[in-house]
TITI-315741 format. One record per residue: residue number from 1; x, y, z of N, C-alpha, C, O in turn; chain. Coordinates in nm, 4 decimals. Each point is the difference from the previous one (the first is absolute). Example, Ala and Ser with C-alpha at 12.3 -4.5 7.8 and 13.67 -1.06 7.14 Angstrom:
<atom 1,<1.3190,-0.5690,0.7800>,<-0.0890,0.1190,0.0000>,<0.0900,0.1200,0.0000>,<0.1036,-0.0019,0.0665>,A>,
<atom 2,<-0.1386,0.1069,-0.1385>,<0.0820,0.1190,0.0060>,<-0.0770,0.1090,0.0730>,<0.0509,0.1108,0.0169>,A>,
This chain:
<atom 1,<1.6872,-0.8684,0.8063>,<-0.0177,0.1281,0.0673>,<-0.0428,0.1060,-0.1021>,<0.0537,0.0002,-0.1108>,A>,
<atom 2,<-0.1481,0.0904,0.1425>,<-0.0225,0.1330,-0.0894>,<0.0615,0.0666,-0.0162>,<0.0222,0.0892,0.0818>,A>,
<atom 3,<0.0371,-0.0989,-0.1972>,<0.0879,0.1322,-0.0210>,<-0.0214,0.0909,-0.0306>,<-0.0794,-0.0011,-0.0940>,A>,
<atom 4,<0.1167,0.1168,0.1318>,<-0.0150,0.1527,-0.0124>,<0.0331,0.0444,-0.1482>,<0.1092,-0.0430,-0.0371>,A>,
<atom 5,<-0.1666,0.1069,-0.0418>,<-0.0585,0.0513,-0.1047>,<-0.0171,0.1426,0.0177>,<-0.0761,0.0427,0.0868>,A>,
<atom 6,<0.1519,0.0457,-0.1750>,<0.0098,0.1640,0.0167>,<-0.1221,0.0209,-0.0932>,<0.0131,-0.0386,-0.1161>,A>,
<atom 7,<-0.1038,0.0824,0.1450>,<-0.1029,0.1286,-0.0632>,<-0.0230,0.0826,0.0304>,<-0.0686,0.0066,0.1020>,A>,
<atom 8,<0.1033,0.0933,-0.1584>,<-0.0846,0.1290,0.0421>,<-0.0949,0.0373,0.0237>,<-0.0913,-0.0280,-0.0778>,A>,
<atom 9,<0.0634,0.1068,0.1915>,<-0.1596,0.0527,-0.0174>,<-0.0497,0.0607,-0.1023>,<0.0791,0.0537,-0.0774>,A>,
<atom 10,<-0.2010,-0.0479,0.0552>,<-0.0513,0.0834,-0.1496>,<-0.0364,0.1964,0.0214>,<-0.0037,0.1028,-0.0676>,A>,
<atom 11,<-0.0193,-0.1587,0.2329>,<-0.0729,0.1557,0.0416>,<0.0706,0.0392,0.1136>,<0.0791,-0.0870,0.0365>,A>,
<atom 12,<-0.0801,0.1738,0.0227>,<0.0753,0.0459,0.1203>,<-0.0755,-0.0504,0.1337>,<0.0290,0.0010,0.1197>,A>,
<atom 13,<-0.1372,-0.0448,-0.1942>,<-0.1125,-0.0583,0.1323>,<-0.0010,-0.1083,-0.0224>,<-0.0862,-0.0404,0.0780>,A>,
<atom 14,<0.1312,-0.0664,-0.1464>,<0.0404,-0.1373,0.0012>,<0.0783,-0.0619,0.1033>,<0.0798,0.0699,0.0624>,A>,
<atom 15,<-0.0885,-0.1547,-0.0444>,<0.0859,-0.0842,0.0947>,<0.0065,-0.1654,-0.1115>,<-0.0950,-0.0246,-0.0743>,A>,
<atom 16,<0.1892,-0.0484,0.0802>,<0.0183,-0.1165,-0.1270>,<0.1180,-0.0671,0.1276>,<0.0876,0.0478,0.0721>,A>,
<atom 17,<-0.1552,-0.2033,-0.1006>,<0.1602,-0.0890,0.0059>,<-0.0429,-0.0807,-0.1244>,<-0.1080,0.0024,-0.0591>,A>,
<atom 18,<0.2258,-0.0788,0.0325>,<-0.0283,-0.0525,-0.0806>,<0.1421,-0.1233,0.0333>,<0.1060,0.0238,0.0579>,A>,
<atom 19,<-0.1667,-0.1911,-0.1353>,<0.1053,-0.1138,0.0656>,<-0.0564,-0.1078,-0.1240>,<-0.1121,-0.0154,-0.0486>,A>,
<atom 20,<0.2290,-0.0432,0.0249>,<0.0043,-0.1062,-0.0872>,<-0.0111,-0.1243,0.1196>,<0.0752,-0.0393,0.0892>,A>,
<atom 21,<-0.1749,0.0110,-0.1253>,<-0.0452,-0.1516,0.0910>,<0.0031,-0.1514,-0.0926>,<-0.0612,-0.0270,-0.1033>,A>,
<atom 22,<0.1370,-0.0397,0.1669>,<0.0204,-0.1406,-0.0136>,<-0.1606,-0.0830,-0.0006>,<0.0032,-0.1157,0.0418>,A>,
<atom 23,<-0.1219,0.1630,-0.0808>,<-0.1480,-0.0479,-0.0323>,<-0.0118,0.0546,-0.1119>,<0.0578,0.1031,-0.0346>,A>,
<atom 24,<-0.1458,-0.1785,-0.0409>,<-0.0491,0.0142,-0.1342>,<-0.1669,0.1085,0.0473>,<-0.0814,-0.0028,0.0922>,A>,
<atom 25,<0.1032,0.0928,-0.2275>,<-0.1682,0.0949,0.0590>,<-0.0977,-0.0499,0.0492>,<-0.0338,0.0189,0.1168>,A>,
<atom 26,<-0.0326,-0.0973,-0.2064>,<-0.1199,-0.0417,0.0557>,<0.0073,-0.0341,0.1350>,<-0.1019,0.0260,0.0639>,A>,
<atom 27,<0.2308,-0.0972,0.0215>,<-0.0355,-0.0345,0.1140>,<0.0024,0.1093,0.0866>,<-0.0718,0.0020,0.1000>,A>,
<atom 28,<0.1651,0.1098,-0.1353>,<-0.0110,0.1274,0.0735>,<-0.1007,0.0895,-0.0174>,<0.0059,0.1012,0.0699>,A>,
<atom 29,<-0.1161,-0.1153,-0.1616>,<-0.0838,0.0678,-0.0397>,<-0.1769,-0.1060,0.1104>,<-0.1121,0.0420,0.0288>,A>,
<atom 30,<0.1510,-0.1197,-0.0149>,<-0.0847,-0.1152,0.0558>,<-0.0023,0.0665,0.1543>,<-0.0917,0.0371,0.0734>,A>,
<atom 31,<0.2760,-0.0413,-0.0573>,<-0.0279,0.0566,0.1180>,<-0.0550,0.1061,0.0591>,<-0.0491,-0.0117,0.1123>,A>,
<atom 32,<0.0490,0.1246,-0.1755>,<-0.1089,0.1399,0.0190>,<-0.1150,-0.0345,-0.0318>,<-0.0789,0.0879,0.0347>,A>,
<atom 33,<0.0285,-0.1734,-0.0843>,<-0.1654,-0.0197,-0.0280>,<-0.1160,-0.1265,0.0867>,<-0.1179,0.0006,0.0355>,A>,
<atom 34,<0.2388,-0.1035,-0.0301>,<-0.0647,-0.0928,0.0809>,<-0.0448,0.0257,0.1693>,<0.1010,0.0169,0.0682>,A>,
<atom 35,<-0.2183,-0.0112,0.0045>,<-0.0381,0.0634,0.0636>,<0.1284,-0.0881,0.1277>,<0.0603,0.0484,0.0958>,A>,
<atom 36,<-0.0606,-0.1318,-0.1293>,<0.0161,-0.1371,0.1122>,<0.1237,0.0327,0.0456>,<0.0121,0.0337,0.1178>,A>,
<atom 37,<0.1454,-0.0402,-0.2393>,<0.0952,0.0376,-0.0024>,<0.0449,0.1209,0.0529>,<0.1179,0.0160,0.0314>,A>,
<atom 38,<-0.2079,0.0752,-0.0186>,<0.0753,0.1659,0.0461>,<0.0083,0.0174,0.1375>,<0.0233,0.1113,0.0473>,A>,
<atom 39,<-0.0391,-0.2054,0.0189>,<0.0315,-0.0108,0.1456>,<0.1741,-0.0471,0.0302>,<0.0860,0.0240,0.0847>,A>,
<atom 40,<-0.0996,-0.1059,-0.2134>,<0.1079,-0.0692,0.0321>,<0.1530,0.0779,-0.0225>,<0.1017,-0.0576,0.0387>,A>,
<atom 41,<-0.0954,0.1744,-0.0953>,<0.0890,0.1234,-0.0726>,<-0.0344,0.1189,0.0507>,<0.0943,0.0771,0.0174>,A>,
<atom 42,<-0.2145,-0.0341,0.0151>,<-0.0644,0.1695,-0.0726>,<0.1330,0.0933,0.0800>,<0.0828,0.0766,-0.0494>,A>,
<atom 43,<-0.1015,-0.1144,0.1706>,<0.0203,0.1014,0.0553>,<0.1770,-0.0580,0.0872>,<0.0164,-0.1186,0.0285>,A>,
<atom 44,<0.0876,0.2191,-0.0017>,<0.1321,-0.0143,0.0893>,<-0.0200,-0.1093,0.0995>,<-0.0876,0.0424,0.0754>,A>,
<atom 45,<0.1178,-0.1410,-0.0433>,<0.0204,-0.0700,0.1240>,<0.0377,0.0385,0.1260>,<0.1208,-0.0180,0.0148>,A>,
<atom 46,<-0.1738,0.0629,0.0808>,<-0.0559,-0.0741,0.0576>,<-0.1289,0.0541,0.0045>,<-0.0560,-0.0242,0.1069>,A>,
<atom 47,<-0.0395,0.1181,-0.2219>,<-0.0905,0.0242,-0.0279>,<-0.1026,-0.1127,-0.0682>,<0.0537,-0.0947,-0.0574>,A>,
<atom 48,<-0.1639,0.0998,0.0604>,<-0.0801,-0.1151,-0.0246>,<-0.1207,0.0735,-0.1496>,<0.0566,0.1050,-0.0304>,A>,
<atom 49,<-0.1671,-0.1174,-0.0492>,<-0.0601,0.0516,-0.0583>,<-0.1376,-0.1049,-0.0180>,<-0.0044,-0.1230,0.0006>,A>,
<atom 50,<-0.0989,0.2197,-0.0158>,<-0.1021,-0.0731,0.0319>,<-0.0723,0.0514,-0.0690>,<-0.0286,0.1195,0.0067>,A>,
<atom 51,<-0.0299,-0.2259,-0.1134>,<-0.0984,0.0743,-0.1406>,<-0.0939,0.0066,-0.0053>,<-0.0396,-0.1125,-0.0303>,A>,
<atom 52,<-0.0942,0.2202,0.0466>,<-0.1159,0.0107,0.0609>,<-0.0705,-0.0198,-0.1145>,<-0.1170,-0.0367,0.0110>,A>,
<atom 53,<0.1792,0.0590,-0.1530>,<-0.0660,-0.0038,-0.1340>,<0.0866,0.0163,-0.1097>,<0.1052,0.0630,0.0115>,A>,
<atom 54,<-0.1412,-0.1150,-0.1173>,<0.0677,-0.0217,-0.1383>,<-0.0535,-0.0449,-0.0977>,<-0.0166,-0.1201,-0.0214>,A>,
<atom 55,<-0.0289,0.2426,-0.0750>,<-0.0584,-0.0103,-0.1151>,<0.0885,0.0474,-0.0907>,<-0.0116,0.1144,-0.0439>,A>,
<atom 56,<0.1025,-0.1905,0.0085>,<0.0712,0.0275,-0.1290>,<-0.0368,-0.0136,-0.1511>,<0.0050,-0.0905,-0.0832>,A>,
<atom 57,<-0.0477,0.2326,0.0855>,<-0.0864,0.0480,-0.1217>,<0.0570,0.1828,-0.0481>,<0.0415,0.0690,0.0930>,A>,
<atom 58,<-0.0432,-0.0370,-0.1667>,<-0.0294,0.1679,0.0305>,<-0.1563,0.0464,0.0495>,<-0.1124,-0.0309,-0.0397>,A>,
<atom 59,<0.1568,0.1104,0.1340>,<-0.1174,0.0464,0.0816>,<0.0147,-0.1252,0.1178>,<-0.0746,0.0326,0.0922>,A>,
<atom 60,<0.1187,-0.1177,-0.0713>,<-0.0553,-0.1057,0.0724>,<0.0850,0.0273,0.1587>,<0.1039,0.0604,-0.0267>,A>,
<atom 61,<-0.1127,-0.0807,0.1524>,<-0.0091,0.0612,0.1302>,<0.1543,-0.0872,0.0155>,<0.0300,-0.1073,-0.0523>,A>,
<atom 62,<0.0422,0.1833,0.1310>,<0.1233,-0.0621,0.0741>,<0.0110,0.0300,0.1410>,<0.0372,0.1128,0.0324>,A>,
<atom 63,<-0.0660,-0.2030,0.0594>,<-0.0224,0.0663,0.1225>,<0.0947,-0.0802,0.0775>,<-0.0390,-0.1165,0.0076>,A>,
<atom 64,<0.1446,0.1369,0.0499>,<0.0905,-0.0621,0.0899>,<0.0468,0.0787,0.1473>,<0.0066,0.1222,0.0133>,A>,
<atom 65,<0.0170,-0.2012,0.0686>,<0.0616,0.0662,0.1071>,<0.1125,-0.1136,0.0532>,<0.0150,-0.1221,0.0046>,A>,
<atom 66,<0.0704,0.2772,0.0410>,<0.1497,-0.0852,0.0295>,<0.0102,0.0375,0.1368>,<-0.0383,0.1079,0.0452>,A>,
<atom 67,<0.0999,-0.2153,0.0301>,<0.0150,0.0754,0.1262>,<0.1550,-0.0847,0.0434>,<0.0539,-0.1026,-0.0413>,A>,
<atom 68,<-0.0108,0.2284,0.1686>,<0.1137,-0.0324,0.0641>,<0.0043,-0.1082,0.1075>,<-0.0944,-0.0729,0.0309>,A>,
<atom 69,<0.2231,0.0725,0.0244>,<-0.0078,-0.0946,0.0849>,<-0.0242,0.0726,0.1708>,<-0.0154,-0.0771,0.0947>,A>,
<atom 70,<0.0151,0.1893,-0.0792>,<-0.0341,0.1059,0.0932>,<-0.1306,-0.0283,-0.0494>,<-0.0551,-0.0564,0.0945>,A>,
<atom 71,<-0.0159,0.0628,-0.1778>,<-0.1864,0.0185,0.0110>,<-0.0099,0.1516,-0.0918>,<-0.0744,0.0962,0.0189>,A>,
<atom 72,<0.1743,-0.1169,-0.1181>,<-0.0489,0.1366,-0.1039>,<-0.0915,-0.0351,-0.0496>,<-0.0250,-0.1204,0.0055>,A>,
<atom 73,<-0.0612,0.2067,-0.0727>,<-0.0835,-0.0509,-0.1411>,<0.0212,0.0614,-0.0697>,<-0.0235,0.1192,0.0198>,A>,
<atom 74,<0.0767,-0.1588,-0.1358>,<-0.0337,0.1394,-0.1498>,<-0.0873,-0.0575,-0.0867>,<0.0383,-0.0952,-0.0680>,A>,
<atom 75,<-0.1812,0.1486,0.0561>,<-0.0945,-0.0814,-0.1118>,<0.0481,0.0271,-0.1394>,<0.0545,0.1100,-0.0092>,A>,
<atom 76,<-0.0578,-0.1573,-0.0666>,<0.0020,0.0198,-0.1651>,<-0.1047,-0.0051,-0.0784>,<-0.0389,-0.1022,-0.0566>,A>,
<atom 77,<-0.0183,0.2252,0.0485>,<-0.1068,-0.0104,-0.0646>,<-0.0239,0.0174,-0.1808>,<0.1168,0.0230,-0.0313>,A>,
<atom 78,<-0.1485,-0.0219,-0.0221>,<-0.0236,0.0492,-0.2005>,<-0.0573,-0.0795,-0.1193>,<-0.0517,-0.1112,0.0101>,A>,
<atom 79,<0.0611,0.1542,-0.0800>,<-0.0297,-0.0669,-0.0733>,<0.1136,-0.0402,-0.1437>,<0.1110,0.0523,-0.0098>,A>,
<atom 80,<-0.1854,-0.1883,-0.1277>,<0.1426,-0.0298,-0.0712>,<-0.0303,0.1055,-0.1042>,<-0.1202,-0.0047,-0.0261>,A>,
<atom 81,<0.1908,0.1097,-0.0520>,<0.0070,0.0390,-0.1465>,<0.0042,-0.0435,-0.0799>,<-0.0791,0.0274,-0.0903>,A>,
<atom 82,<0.1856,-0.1317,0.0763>,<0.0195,-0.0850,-0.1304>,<0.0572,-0.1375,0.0567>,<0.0636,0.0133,0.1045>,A>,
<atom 83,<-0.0712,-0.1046,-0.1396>,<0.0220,-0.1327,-0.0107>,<0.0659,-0.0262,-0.1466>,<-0.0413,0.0420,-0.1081>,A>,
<atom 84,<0.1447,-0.1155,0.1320>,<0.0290,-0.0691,-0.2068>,<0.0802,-0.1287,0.1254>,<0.0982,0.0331,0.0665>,A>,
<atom 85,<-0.1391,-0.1244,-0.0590>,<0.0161,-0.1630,0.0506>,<0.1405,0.0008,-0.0350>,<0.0436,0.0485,-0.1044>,A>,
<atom 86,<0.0195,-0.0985,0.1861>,<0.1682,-0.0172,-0.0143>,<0.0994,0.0998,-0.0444>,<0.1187,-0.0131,-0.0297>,A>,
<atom 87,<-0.2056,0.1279,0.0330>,<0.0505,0.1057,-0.0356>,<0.0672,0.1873,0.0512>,<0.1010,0.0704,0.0001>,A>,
<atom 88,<-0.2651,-0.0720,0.0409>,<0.0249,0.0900,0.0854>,<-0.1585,0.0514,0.0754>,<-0.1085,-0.0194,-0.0548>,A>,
<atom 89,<0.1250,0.0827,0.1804>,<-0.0957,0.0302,0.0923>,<-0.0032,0.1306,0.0027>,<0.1044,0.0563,-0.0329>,A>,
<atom 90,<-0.1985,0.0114,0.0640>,<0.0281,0.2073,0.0457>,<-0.1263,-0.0069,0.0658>,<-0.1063,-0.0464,-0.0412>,A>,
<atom 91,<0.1352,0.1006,0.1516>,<-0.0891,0.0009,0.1276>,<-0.0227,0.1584,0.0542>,<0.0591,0.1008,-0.0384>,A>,
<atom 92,<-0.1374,-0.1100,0.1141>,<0.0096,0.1644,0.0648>,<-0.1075,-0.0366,0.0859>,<-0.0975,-0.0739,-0.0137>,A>,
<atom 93,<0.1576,0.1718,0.1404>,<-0.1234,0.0329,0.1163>,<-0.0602,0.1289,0.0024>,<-0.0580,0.0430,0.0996>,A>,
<atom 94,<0.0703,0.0212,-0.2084>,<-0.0822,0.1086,0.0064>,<-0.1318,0.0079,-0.0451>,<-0.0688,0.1007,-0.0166>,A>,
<atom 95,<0.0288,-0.2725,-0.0099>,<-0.1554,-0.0139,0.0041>,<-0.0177,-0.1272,0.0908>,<0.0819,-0.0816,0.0425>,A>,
<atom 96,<-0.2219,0.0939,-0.0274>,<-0.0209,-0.1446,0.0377>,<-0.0854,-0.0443,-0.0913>,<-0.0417,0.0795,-0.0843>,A>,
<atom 97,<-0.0064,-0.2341,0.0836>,<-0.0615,-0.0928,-0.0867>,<-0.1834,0.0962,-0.0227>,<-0.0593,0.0662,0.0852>,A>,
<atom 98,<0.0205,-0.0939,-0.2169>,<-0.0487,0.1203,-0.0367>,<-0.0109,0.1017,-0.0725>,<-0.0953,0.0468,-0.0622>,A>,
<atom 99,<0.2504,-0.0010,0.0806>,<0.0361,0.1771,-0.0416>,<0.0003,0.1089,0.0603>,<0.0143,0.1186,-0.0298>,A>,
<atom 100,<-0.0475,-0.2275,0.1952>,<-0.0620,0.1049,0.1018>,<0.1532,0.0667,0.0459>,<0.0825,-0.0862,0.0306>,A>,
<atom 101,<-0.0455,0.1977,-0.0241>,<0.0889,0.0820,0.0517>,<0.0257,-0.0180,0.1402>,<-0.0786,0.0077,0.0945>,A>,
<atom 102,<0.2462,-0.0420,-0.0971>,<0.0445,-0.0128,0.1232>,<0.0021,0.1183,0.0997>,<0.0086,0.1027,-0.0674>,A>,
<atom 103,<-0.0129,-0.0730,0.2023>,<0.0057,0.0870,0.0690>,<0.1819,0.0165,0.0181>,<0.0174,0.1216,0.0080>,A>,
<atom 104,<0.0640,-0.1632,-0.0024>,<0.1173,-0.0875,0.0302>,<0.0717,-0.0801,-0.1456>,<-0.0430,-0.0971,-0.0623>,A>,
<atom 105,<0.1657,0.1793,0.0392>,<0.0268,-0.0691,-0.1249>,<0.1479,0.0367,0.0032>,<0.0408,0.1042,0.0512>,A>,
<atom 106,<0.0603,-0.2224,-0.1255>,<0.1296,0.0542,0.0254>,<0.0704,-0.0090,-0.1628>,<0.0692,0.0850,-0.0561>,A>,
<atom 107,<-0.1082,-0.2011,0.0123>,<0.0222,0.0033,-0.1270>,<-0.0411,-0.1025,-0.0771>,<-0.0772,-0.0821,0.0495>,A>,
<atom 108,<0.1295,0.0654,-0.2108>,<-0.0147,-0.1140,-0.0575>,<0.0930,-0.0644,-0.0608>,<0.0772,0.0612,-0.0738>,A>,
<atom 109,<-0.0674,-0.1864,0.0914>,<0.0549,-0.1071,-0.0124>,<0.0194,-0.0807,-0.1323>,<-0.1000,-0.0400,-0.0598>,A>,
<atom 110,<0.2228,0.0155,0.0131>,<-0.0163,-0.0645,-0.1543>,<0.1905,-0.1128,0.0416>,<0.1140,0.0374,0.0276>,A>,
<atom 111,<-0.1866,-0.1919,-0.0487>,<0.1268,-0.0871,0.0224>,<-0.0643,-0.0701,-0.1780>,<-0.1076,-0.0364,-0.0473>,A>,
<atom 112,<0.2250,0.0472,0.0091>,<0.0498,-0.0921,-0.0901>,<0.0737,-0.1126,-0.0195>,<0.1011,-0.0059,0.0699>,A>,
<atom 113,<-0.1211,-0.0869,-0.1451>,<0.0468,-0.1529,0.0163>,<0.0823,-0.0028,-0.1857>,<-0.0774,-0.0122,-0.0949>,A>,
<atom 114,<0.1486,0.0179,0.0825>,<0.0382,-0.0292,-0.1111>,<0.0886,-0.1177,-0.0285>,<0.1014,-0.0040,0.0698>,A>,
<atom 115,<-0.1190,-0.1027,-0.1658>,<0.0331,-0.1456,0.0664>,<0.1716,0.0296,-0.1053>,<-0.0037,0.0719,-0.0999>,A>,
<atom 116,<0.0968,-0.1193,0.1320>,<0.1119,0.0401,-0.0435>,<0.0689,-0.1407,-0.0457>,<0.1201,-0.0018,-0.0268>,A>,
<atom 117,<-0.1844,-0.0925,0.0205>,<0.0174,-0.1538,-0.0443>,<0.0744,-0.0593,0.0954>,<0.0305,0.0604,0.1029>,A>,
<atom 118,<0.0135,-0.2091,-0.1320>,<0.0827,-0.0447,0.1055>,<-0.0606,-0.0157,0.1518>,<0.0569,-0.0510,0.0965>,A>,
<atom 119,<-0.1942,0.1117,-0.1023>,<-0.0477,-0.0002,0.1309>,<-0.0138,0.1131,0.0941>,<-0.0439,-0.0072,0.1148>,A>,
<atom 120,<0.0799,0.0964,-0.1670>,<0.0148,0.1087,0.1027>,<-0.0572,0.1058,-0.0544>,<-0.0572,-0.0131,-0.1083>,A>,
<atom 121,<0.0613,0.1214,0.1648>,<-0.1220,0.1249,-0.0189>,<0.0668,0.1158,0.0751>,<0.0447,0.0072,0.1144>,A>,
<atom 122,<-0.0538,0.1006,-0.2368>,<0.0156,0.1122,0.0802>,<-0.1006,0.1266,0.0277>,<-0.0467,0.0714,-0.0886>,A>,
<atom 123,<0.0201,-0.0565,0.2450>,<-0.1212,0.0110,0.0883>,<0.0294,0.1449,0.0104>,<0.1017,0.0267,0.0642>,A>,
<atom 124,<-0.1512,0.0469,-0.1007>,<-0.0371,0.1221,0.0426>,<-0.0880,0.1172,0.0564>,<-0.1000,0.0320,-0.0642>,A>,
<atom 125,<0.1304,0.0322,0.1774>,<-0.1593,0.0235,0.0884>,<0.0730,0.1312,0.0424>,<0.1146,0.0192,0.0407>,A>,
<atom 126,<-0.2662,0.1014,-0.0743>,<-0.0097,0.1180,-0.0678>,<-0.1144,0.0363,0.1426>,<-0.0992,-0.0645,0.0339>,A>,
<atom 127,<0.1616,0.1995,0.0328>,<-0.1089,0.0146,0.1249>,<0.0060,0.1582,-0.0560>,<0.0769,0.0767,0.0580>,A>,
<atom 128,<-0.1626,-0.0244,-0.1775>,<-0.0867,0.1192,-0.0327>,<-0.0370,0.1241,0.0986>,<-0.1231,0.0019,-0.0030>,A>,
<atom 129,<0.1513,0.0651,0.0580>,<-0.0188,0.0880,0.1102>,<-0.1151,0.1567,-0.0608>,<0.0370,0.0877,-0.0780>,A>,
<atom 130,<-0.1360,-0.0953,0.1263>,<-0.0886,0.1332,-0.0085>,<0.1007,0.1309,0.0530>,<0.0026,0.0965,-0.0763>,A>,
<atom 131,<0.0654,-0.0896,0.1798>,<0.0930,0.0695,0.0481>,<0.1249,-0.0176,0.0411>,<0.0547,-0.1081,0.0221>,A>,
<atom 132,<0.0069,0.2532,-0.0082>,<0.1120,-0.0440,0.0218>,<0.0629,-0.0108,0.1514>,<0.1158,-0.0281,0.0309>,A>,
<atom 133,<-0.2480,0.0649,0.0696>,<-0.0394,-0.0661,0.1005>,<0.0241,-0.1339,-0.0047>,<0.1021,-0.0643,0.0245>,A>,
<atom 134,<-0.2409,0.0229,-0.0692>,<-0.0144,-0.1752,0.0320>,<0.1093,-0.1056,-0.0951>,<-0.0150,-0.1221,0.0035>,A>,
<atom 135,<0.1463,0.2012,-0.1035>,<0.0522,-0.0843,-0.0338>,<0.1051,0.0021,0.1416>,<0.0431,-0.1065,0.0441>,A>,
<atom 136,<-0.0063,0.2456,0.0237>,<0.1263,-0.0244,0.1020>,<-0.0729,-0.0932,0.0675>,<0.0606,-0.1068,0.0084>,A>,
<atom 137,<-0.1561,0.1071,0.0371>,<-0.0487,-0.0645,0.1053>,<0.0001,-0.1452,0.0011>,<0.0180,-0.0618,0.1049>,A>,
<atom 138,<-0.0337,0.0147,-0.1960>,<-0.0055,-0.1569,-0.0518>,<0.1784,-0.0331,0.0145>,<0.0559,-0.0837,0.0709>,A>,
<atom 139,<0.0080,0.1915,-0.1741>,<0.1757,-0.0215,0.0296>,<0.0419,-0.0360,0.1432>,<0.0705,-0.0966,0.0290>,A>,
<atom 140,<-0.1257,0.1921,0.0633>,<0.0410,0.0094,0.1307>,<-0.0860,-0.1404,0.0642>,<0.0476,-0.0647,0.0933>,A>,
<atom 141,<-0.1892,0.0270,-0.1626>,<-0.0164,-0.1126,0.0883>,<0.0710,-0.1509,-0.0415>,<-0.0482,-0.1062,0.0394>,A>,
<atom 142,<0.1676,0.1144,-0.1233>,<0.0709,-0.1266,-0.0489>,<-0.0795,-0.0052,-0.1005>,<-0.1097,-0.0518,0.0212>,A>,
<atom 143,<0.1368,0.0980,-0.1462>,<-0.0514,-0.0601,-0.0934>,<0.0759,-0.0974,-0.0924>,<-0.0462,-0.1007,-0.0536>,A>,
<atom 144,<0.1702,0.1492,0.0453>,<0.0811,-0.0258,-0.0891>,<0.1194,-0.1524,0.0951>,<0.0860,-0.0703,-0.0530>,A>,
<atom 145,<-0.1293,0.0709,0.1870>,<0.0452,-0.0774,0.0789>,<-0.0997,-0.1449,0.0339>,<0.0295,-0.1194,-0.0045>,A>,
<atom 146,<-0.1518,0.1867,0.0376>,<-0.1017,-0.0962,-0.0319>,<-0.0589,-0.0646,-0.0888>,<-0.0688,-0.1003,0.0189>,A>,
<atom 147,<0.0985,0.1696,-0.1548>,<-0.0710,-0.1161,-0.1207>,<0.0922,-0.0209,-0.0532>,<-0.0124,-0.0116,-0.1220>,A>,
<atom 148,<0.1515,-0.0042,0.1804>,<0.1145,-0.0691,-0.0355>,<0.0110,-0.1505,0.0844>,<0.0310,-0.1128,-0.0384>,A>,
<atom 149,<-0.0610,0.1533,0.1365>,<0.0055,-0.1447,0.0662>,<-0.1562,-0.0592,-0.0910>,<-0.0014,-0.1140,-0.0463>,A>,
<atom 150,<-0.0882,0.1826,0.0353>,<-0.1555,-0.0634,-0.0120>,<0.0653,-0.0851,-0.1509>,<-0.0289,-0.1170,-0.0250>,A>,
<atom 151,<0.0928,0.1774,-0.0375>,<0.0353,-0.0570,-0.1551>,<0.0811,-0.1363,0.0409>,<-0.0201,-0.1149,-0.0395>,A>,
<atom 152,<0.0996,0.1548,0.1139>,<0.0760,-0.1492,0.0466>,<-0.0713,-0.0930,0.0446>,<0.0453,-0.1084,-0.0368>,A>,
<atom 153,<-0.1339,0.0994,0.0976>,<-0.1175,-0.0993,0.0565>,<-0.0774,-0.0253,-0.0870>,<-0.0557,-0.1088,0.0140>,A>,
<atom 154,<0.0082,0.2083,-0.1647>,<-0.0607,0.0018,-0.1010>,<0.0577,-0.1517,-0.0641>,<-0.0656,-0.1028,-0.0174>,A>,
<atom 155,<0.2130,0.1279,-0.0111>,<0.1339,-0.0841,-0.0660>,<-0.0529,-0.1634,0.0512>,<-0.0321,-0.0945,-0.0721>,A>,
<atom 156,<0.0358,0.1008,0.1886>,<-0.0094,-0.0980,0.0693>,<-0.1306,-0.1278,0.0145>,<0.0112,-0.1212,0.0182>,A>,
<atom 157,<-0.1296,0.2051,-0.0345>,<-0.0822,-0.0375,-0.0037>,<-0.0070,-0.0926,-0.1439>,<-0.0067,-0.1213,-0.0200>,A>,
<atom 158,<0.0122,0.2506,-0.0771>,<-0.0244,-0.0275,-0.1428>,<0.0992,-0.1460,-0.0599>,<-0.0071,-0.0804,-0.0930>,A>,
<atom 159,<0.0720,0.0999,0.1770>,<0.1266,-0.1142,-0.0689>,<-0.0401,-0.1395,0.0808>,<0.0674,-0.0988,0.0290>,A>,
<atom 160,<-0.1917,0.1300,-0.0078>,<-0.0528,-0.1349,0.0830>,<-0.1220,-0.0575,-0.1248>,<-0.0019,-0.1130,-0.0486>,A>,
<atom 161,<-0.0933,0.2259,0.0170>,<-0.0751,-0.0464,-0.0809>,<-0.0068,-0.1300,-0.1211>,<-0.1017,-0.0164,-0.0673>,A>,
């Protein structure tokens, strides 16, 4: 099971969980990158996710959409910042693939994999807020509830690899 891990936020517009997972990095780091796999985790259950594109590169396009079991959609659109392989990811939708400027942007994204030996890794994921709008707003839409379960399914997956 993921265990809960205290970090602080860095900014007042941060949002952070953070969980010591029973998978070694690379496989948790596989799992955010492999296009195939992010269906199988991305998103809360009984939510589904569906990856329209994935160029894991900096600059390279991340295009996903998640939807409910009512018939929500939330697209995910952006692009990657940085890549370091088993390491760490930082994402943002405040562009799209390009450089082209998002109309629509909430924040950016930075999960870390740090492999802690023995097999396990401690995972940390950083949701960057432009405001202090769009950080309540993300709070209020489960953030800290939803990529808590998403990390547990993360756990799960990875410990399959």
């Amino acid at each position: 099971m993921a265990v809960p891990v205290e970090i602080a936020p860095e900014d007042p517009r941060e949002l952070v969980i953070a969980r010591r997972l029973a998978a070694p990095a690379m496989a948790c780091y596989r799992c955010w990158t492999e296009p195939e796999l992010i269906p199988l985790w991305f998103a809360p259950k009984p939510w589904t996710t569906e990856v329209r594109r994935m160029d894991v590169r900096p600059g390279g396009a991340s295009c996903l959409t998640m939807r409910g079991p009512n018939g929500e959609e939330s697209p995910g659109d952006g692009v990657y910042l940085a890549v370091e392989p088993g390491k760490r990811l930082v994402f943002t939708d405040a562009f799209r693939e390009g450089w082209k400027p998002a109309e629509h942007f909430m924040f950016t994204g930075e999960v870390t994999f740090e492999d802690l030996g023995n097999g396990e890794t401690l995972y940390v994921a950083r949701a960057r807020h432009w405001t202090d709008e769009a950080c309540k707003q993300h709070r209020e839409m489960g953030f800290h509830e939803g990529w808590a379960i998403c990390a547990e399914q993360l756990e799960a997956l990875a410990k399959t690899l």
